[in-house]
Each structure stands twice: as C-alpha cells, then as structure tokens.
C-alpha positions as MATLAB code, in Angstrom:
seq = 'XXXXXXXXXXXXXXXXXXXXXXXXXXXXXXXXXXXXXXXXXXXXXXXXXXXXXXXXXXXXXXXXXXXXXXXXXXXXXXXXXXXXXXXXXXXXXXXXXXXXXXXXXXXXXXXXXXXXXXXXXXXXXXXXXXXXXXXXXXXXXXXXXXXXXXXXXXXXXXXXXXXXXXXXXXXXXXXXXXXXXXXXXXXXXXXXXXXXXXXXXXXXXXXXXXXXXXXXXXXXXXXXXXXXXXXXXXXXXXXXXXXXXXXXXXXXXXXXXXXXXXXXXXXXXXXXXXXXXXXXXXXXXXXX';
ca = [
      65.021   90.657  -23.216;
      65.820   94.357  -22.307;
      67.386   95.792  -19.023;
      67.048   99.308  -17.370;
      68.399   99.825  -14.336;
      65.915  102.116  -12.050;
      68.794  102.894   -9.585;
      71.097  104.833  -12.156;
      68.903  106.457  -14.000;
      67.332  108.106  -10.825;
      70.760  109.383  -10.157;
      71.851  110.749  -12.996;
      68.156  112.420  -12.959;
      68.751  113.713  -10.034;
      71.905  114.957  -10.306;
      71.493  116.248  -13.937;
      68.705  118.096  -12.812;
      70.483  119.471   -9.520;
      73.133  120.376  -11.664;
      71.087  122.953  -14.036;
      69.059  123.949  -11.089;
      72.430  125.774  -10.114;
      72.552  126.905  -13.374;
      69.742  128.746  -13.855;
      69.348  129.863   -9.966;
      72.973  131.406  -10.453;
      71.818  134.718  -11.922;
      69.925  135.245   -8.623;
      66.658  136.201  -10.658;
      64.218  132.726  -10.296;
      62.258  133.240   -7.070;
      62.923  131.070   -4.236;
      60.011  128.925   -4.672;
      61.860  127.249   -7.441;
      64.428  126.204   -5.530;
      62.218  124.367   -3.330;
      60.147  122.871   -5.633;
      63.408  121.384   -7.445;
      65.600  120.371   -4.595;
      62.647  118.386   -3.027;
      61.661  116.651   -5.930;
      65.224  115.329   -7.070;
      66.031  114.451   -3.269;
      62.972  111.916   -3.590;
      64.282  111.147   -6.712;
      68.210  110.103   -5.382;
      66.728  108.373   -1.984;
      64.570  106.461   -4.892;
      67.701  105.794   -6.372;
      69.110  104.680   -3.468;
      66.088  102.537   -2.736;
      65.923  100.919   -5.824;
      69.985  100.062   -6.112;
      69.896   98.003   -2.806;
      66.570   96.340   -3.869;
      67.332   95.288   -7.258;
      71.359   94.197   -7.274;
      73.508   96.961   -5.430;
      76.579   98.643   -6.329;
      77.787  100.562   -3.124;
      79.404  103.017   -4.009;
      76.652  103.777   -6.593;
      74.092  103.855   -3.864;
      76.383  105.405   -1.086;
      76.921  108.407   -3.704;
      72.840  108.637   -4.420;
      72.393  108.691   -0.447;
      74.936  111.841   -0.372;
      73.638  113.481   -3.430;
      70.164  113.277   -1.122;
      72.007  114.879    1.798;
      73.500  117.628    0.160;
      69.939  118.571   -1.832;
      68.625  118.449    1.517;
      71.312  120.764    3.205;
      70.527  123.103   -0.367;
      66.585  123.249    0.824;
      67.287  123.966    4.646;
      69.411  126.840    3.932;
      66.781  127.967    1.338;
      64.082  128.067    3.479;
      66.247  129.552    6.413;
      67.127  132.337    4.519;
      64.101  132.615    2.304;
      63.702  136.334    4.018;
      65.900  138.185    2.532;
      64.624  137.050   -1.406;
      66.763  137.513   -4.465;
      68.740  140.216   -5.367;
      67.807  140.295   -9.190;
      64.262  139.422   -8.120;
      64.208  142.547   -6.407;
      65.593  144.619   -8.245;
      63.614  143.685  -11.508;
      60.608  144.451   -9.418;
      62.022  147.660   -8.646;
      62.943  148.787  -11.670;
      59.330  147.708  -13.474;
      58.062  149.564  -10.374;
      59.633  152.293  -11.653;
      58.930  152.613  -15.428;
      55.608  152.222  -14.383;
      55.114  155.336  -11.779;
      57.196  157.150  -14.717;
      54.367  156.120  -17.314;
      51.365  156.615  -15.116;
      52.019  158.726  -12.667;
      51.133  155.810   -9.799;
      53.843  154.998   -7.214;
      54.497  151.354   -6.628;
      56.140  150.568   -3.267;
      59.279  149.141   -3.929;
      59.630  144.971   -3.319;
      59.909  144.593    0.543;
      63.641  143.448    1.471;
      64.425  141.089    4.459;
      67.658  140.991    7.089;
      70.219  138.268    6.570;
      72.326  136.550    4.154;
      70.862  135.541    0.273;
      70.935  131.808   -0.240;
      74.176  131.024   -1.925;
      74.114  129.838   -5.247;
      77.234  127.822   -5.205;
      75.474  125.526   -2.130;
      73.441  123.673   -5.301;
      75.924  122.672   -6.714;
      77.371  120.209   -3.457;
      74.838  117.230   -4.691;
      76.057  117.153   -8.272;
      79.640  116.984   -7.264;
      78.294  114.015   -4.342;
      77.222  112.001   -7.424;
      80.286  112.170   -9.717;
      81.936  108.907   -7.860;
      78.125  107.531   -7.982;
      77.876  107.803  -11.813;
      81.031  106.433  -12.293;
      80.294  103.834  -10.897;
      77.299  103.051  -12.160;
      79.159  103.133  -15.856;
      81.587  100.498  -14.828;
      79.226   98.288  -13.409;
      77.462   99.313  -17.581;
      80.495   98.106  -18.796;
      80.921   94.913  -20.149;
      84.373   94.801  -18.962;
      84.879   97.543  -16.590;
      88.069   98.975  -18.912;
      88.943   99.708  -22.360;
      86.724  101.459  -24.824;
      83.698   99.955  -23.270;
      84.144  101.844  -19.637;
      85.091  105.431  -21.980;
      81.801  104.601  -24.020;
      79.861  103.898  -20.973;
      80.979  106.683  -18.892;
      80.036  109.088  -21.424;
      76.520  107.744  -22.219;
      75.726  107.928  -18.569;
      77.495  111.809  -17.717;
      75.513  112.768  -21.165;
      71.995  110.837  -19.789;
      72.190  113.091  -17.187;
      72.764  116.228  -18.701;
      69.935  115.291  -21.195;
      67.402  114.285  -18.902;
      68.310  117.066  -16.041;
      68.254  119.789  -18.882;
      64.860  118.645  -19.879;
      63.383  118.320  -17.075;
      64.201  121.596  -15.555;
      63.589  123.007  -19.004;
      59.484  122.004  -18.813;
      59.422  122.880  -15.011;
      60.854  126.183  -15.412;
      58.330  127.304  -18.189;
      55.641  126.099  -15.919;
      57.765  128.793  -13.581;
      56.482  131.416  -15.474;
      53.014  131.297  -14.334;
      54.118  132.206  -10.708;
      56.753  134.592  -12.074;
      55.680  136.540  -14.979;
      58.055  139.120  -15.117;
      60.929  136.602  -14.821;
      63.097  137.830  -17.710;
      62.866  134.525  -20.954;
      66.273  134.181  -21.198;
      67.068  131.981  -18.469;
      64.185  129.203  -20.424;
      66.267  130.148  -24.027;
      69.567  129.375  -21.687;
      68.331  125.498  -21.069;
      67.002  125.389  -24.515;
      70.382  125.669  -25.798;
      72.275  122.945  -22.821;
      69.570  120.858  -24.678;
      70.839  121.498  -28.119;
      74.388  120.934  -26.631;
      73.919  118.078  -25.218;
      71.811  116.421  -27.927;
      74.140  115.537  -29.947;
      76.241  114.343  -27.525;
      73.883  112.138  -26.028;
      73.059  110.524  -29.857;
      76.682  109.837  -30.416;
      77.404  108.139  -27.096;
      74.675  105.823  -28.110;
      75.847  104.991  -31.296;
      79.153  104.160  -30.744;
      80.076  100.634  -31.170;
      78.693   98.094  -29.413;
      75.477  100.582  -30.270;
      72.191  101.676  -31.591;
      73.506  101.195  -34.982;
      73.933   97.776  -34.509;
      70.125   97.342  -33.532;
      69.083   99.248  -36.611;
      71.128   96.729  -38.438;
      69.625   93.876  -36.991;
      73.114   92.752  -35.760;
      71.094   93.434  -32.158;
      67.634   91.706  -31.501;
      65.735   94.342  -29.278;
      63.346   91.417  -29.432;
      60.974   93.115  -31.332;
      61.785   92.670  -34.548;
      63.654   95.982  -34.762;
      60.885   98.240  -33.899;
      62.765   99.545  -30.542;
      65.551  100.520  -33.239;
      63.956  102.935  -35.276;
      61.644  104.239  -32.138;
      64.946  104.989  -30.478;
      66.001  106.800  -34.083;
      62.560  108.744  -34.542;
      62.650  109.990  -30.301;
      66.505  111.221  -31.084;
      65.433  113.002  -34.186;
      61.827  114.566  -32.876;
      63.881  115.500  -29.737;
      66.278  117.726  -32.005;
      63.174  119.311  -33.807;
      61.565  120.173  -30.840;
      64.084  122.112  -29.314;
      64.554  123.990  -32.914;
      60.889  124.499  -32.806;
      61.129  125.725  -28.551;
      63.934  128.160  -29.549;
      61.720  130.072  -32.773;
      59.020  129.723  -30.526;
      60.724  132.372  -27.942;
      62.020  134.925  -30.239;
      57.809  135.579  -30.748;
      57.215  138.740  -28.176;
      53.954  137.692  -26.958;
      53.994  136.177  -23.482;
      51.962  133.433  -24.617;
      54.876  131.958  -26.742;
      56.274  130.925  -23.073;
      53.602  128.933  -22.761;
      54.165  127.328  -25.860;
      57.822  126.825  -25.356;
      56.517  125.060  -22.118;
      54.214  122.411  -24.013;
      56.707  121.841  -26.547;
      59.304  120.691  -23.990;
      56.486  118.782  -22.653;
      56.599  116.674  -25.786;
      60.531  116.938  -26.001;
      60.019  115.336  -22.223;
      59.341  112.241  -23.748;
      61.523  112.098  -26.814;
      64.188  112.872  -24.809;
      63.644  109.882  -22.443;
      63.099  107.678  -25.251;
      66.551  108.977  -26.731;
      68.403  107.627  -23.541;
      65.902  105.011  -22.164;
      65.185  102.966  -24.973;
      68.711  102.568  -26.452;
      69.974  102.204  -22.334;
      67.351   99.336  -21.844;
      68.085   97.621  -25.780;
      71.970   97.561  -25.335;
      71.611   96.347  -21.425;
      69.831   93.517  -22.604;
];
C-alpha cells in the first residue's frame, strides 16, 4: 500500500514556489500582475495544506507553520495591490528605453510608461512566507522519519527542503513562460534563471531519494511498491525525462525567435509532470 501525505506536499509547494517567486520578482522587471497571480494561488495552496493536515492526522506545528506561510502570502498580496501604482522600476524603464530606440528608428515619439506616487512593492516582503514554513517543513520531515533522529531525520529533511525547491521551481518555471504572453518585452533571462534552479536542484532531489532506505531498494525489489516494480522504474524514467527536458528548455532559449518562449513554456509543461512524478511517486512508495 502507498502513502502521500496531501498536507506536506501543499506546503512545501507553496513555499517552494513563494520562495522563487521572490526570486525572479527581485530584479524588479516581472509586472505586478505576476505577483498576484502567484501569491494567491500558493496562499490557497498552504490554507489547503492546512486543511488537509488537521483532516487527515495533524502535526501542529506542521499545520500552524502552513497557516503562517498563508498569512504572510497574504500580507505579500495586500501590499502589492496597495502599491500597485507606482509599477516597477525595471518595467519602466525597459519600456522607456524600447520607447526610445524606436522614436530613434522611426522617427515616431512614444510617450514614455506613465509613473505613479508612492513606494514600489518591496521585494524582500516575498520572501516572509518561505521563512514562516521552515519550522513547518521540518516538521513535517520528522514526523517522515521513521525514527525522528539519526540518518533517517538528515535523509528526510533533505528530500522534503529539495521537494520543494523542485516542485516550486517548476511550477513557477511553466507559469512564468505563460507570463510572456502578457509581457512580451519581458527580457528571457529571468525563464533561463529558473531553468537552471531546476537543473540545480535535480540532482539533488534524485539523490535524496535514493539514499538508503530508497528508490534503489524498490528497483531492487527489496521494496514491494505493490505493483510488481512498475512504480520503480516509472519513478526512474520521470527523474531521467525530467533532466532531458530541462536540457531540451535551456537549447530551446538560446533560439532568437520569440516563439522559442513558447516552446520553452510547453516543454516545462511536460517537465510539470516528470517532475512531480520524481518526488511524488518515490514520496508515496517509501511512505508506504
């Protein structure tokens, strides 16, 4: 029989995906929009957690750390929306500066982008949920442990801080190429940047789950995944596609055309669900 638990793997979503939100929102060039769209969907996404840790066998601190990480993306949202007025600074001055070029080349004056009173939405603000779910996490890998110390609670503790940098990088990876369509001129780099957390943390994540008790002993059979070792080698071909996808992603942006965002974007569509198979499968197998 196999085991996922719903409430952790909402908050490490969450808070992976907070996390790189920050990251890519630090260079002050993604329009605010994105911000919204993120922050809202991982704040369902931690009260979900919540939700689902006190239905199906609570760990408080677990939960009490999902509720925060809610908060603080909600706190993140209200002060992006209050301050939404005065826009991004390399937003701005992107559109300025293509404004520019272009009255040079044609001759036709662009009005530069309009500029609002107040304070800029500080960067720095999204990162309060991620550091809200640290205690959360870790407590979710003890309660993974089998014994709560030892080389069981190291092993666990990394699987679950590199589950959520996998699935938060990927994640925000596929929604910020869809980004592109609102944003065109939004300079590719910032989609390469992810690309590359994802080749970071890939091998990471594939490690964690080998390590002994591991995925290597389902391949081995020393494991039944109760289906006759199937789960095994699906777990071994997401890993690997998830690897060749983001190879395939990262040649696909050095191509010029703008269309080779868009298929950057479906690629990490597919890499979506590798990537969750990487972490999911082998998190449900050895839980059981």
């Amino acid at each position: 029989m196999i085991r996922l638990d719903a409430a952790t793997v909402l908050l490490q979503w969450s808070a992976g995906g907070l996390f790189f939100l920050w990251y890519t929102t630090r260079h002050r060039e993604v329009g605010v929009g994105y911000g919204w769209l993120l922050r809202s969907t991982y704040l369902v996404f931690a009260v979900g957690a919540a939700v689902a840790g006190f239905r199906y066998g609570p760990v408080p601190l677990r939960e009490a750390s999902a509720l925060a990480v809610s908060a603080g993306a909600l706190v993140a949202l209200v002060v992006s929306v209050l301050t939404r007025k005065a826009g991004v600074a390399g937003q701005n001055a992107e559109h300025d500066r293509r404004s520019a070029r272009v009255a040079q080349m044609t001759g036709i004056e662009r009005p530069v982008a309009a500029r609002g009173d107040g304070v800029e939405f500080p960067p720095a603000l999204d990162l309060l949920a991620p550091a809200l779910s640290v205690v959360g996490l870790v407590a979710a890998a003890v309660d993974a442990s089998s014994a709560g110390t030892g080389r069981d609670l190291v092993v666990s503790l990394l699987r679950t801080f590199a589950g959520a940098a996998l699935l938060g990088a990927v994640t925000d990876a596929m929604l910020l190429g869809h980004w592109y369509l609102v944003q065109p001129g939004l300079p590719r780099r910032h989609l390469n940047e992810l690309v590359k957390v994802l080749g970071w943390v890939w091998p990471v994540e594939v490690v964690a789950m080998l390590l002994p008790t591991g995925m290597v002993s389902v391949l081995n059979g020393s494991i039944d995944d109760g289906w006759s070792g199937q789960l095994g080698w699906f777990w071994a071909a997401c890993a690997l596609g998830t690897i060749v996808l983001v190879v395939v992603t990262r040649a696909a942006l050095r191509e010029k055309e703008y269309s080779a965002v868009m298929a950057a974007t479906g690629l990490l569509y597919l890499a979506i669900l590798t990537a969750f198979g990487t972490d999911l499968v082998a998190r449900a197998v050895l839980a059981g």
